[in-house]
C-alpha positions as CSV (number, residue, x, y, z in Angstrom):
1,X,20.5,-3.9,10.6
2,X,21.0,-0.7,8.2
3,X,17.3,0.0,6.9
4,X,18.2,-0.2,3.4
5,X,19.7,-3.7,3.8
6,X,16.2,-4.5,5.4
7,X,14.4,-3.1,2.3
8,X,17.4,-4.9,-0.3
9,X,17.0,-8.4,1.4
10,X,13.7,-8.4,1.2
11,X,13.0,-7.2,-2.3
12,X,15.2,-10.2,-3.1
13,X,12.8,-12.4,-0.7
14,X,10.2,-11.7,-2.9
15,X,11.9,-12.8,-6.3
16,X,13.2,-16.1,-4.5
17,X,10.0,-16.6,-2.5
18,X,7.0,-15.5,-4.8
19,X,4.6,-14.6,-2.7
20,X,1.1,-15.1,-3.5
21,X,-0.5,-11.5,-2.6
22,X,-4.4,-12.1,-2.5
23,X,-6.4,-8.8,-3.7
24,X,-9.8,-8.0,-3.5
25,X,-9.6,-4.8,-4.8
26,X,-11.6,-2.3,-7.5
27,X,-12.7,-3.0,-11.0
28,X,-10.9,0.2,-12.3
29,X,-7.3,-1.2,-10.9
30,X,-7.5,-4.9,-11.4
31,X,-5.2,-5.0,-14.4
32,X,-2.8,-2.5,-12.9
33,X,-2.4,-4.2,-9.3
34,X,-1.7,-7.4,-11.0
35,X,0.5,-6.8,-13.2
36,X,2.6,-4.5,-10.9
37,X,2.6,-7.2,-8.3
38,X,3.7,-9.8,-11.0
39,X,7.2,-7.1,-12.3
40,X,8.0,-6.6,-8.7
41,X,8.6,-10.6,-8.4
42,X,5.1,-11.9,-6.7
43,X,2.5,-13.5,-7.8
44,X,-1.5,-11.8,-7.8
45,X,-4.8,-13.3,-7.4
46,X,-7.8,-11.3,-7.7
47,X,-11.3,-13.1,-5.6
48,X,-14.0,-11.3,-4.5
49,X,-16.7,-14.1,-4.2
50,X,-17.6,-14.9,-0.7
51,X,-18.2,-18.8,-1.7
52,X,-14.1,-18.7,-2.1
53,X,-12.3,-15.7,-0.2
54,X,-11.5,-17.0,3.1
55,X,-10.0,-20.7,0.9
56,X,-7.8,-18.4,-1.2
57,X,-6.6,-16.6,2.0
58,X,-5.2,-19.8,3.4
59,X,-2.8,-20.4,0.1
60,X,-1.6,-16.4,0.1
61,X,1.1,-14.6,2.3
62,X,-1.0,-11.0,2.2
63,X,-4.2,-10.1,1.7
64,X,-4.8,-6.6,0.4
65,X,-8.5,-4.7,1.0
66,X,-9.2,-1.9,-1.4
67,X,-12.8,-0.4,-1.5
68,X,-12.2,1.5,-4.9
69,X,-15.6,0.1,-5.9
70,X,-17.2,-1.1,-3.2
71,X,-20.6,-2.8,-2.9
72,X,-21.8,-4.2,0.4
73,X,-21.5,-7.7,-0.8
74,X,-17.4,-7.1,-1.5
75,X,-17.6,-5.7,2.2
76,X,-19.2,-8.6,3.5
77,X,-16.2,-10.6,1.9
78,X,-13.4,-8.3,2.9
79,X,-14.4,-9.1,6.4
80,X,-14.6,-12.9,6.0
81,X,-11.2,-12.5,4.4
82,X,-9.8,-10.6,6.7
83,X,-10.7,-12.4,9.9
84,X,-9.7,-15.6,8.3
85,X,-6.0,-13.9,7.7
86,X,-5.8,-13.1,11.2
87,X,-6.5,-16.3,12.4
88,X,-3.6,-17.3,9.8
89,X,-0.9,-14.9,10.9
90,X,-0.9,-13.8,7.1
91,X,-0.6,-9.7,7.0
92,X,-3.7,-8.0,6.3
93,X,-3.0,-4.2,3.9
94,X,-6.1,-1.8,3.9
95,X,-6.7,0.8,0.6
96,X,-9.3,2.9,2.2
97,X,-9.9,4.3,-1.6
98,X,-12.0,7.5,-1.1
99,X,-12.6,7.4,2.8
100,X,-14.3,10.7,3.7
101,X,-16.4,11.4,0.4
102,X,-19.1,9.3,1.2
103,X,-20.5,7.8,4.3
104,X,-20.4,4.2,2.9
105,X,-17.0,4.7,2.5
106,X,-16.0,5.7,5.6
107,X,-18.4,3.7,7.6
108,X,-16.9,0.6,5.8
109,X,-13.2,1.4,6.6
110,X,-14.7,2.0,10.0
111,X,-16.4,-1.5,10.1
112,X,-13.1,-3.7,8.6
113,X,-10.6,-1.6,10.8
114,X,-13.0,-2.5,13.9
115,X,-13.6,-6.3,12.9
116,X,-10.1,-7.2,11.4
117,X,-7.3,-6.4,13.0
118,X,-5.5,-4.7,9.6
119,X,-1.7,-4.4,9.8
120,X,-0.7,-1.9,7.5
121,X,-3.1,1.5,6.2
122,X,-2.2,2.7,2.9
123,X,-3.8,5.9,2.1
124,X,-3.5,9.7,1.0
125,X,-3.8,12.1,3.6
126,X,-7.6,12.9,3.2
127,X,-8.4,8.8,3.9
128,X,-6.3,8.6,6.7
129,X,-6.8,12.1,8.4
130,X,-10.7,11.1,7.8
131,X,-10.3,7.7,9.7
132,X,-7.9,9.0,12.5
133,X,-11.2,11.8,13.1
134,X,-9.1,14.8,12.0
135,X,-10.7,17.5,9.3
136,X,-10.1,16.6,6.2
137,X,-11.8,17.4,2.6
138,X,-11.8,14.9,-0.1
139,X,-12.9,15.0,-3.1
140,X,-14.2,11.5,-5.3
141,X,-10.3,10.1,-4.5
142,X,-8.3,12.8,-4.2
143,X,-6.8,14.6,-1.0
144,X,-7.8,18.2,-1.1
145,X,-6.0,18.6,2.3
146,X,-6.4,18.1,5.9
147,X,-6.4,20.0,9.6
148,X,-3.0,18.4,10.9
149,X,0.5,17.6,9.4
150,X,0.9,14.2,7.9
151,X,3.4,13.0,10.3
152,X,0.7,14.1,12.9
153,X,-1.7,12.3,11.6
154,X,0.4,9.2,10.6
155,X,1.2,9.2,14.3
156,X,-2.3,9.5,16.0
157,X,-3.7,7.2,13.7
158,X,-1.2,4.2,14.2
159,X,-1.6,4.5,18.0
160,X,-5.1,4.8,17.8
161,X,-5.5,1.9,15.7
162,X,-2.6,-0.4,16.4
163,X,-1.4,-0.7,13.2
164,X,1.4,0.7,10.5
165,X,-0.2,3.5,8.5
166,X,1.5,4.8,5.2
167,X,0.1,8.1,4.0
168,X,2.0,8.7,0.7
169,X,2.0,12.5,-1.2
170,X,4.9,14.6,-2.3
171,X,7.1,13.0,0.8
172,X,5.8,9.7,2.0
173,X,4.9,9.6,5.6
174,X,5.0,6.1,7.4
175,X,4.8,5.5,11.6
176,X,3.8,2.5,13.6
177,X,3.7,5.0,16.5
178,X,6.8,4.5,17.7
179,X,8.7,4.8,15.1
180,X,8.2,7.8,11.6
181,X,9.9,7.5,8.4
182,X,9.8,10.0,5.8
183,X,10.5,9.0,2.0
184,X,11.1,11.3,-0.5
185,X,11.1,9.1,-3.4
186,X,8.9,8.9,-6.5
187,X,7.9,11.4,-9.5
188,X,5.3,13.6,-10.2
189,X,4.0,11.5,-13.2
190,X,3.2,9.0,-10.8
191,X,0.2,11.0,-10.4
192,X,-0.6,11.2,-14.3
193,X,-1.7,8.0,-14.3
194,X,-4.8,6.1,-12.8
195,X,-3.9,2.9,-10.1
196,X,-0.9,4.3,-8.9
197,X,-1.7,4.6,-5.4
198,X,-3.1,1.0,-5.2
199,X,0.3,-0.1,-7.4
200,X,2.2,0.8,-4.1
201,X,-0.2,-0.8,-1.9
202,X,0.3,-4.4,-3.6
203,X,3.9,-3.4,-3.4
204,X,4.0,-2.4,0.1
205,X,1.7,-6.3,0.7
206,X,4.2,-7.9,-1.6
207,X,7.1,-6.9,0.8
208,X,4.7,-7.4,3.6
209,X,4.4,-11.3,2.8
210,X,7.6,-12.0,3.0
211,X,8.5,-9.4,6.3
212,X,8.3,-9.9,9.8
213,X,8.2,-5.8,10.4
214,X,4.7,-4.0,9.0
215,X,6.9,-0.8,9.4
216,X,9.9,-1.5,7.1
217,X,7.5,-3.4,4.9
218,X,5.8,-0.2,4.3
219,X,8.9,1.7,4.5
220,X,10.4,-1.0,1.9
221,X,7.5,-1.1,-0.2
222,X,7.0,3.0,-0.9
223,X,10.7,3.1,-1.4
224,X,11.3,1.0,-3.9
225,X,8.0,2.0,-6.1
226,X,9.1,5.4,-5.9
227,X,12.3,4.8,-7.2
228,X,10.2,2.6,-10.0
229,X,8.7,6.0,-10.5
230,X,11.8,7.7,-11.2
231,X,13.2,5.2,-13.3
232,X,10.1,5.1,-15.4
233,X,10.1,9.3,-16.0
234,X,14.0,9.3,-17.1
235,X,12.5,7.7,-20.2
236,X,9.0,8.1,-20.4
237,X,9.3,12.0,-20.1
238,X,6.4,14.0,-19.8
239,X,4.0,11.1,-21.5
240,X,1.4,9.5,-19.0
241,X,1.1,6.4,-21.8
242,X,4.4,5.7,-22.0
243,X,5.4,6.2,-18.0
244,X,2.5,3.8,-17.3
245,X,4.4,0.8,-19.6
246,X,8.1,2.1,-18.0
247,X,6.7,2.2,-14.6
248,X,6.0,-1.7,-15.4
249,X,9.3,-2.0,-16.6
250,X,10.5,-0.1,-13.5
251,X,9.1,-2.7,-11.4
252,X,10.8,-5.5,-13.1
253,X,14.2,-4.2,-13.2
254,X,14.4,-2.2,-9.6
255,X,17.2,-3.4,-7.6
256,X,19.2,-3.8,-4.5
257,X,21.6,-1.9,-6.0
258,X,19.3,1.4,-7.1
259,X,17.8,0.9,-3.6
260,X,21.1,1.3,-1.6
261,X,22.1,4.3,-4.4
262,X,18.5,5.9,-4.9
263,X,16.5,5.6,-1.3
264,X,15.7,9.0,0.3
265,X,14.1,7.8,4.1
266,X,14.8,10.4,6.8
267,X,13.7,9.2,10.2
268,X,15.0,6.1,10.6
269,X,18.3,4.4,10.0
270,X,19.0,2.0,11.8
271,X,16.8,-1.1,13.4
């Protein structure tokens, strides 16, 4: 089946289906991830307490880890969660918020990638070049850059790990290490405002829940929140305040039809 047909009939999946997407995820994004994974036709739950995590995970179809602000107690319960998704079949979406600027940071990526078995990495290419043992500099969040192209180290990390990885920038970069995609979607305002990169992880978990393929979830998720993006800047302009409310709006009107007219992959076609 033609890629964007995969990306179309699953966007629609989510509006019929509703998917509840579990998050345990940062204080600063809470708001953001929710309401992003509300427009974009799913349903968000934020718990973080250990008494409850691995209970909610049994109602959800995703569970998304983001160690934005992390504490060793919310580590403690991204593994619990985790585990008990795996045992569930339910598809497990890793934020490694930061990876490479601290030690805590990258040891705890370290720890839930070893422990759970994640299905899709979501990162920039500082995080992920960090994890996959490549050179990389970042700085608090941000990417400053990294020893090896992103396909490279899209590539090397997925067969090192087993999983999808998503490194997302200028061109978005996704491989399961067999198979790359390259998306060229999105705006630069997208980087104007705060939560954007965890926005397109819920999205990329939202289309994961109701997927059977990590890779064109990812490819499927990234697509269709950059094209969010560029809706939102045709009206919002050069105004962070204003994108931030149309990228909402965005999210709530994307569809099949600005997917099969709008998506930019090169890498993959067909499946």
């Amino acid at each position: 089946m033609n890629l964007k047909s995969i990306i179309c009939n699953d966007l629609n999946a989510i509006r019929e289906k509703k998917p509840l997407v579990h998050s345990i995820t940062n204080f600063v994004v809470m708001n953001e991830t929710a309401n992003a994974i509300l427009c974009i036709g799913a349903l968000p739950i934020m718990a973080n307490a250990v008494e409850e995590v691995q209970e909610m995970v049994g109602i959800a179809s995703a569970l998304v880890l983001n160690i934005g602000t992390l504490t060793r107690e919310w580590v403690y319960a991204m593994e619990l969660a985790g585990k008990r998704a795996n045992e569930l079949g339910t598809p497990v979406i890793l934020d490694p918020v930061g990876a490479g600027a601290t030690k805590f940071r990258t040891e705890s990526c370290k720890r839930l990638l070893k422990n759970v078995k994640i299905s899709i990495v979501r990162g920039n290419v500082g995080e992920v070049a960090t994890l996959a043992g490549i050179a990389a500099e970042v700085r608090g969040v941000e990417s400053i850059g990294a020893a090896a192209a992103p396909v490279e180290i899209a590539e090397q990390f997925a067969k090192t790990y087993g999983c999808t990885v998503a490194i997302t920038g200028v061109v978005d970069v996704v491989s399961d290490g067999s198979r790359t995609a390259q998306i060229s979607n999105g705006h630069a305002m997208l980087g104007k405002v705060v939560g954007t990169g965890c926005m397109s992880n819920v999205i990329v978990a939202s289309f994961a829940a109701v997927g059977k393929d990590t890779f064109t979830a990812a490819v499927g998720g990234l697509t269709t929140f950059g094209i969010a993006g560029e809706m939102a800047a045709k009206i919002s302009g050069d105004k962070p305040g204003t994108f931030h409310v149309e990228l909402y709006n965005a999210l709530y009107a994307v569809s099949a039809a600005d997917i099969e007219a709008g998506a930019k992959i090169k890498g993959v076609a067909d499946l």
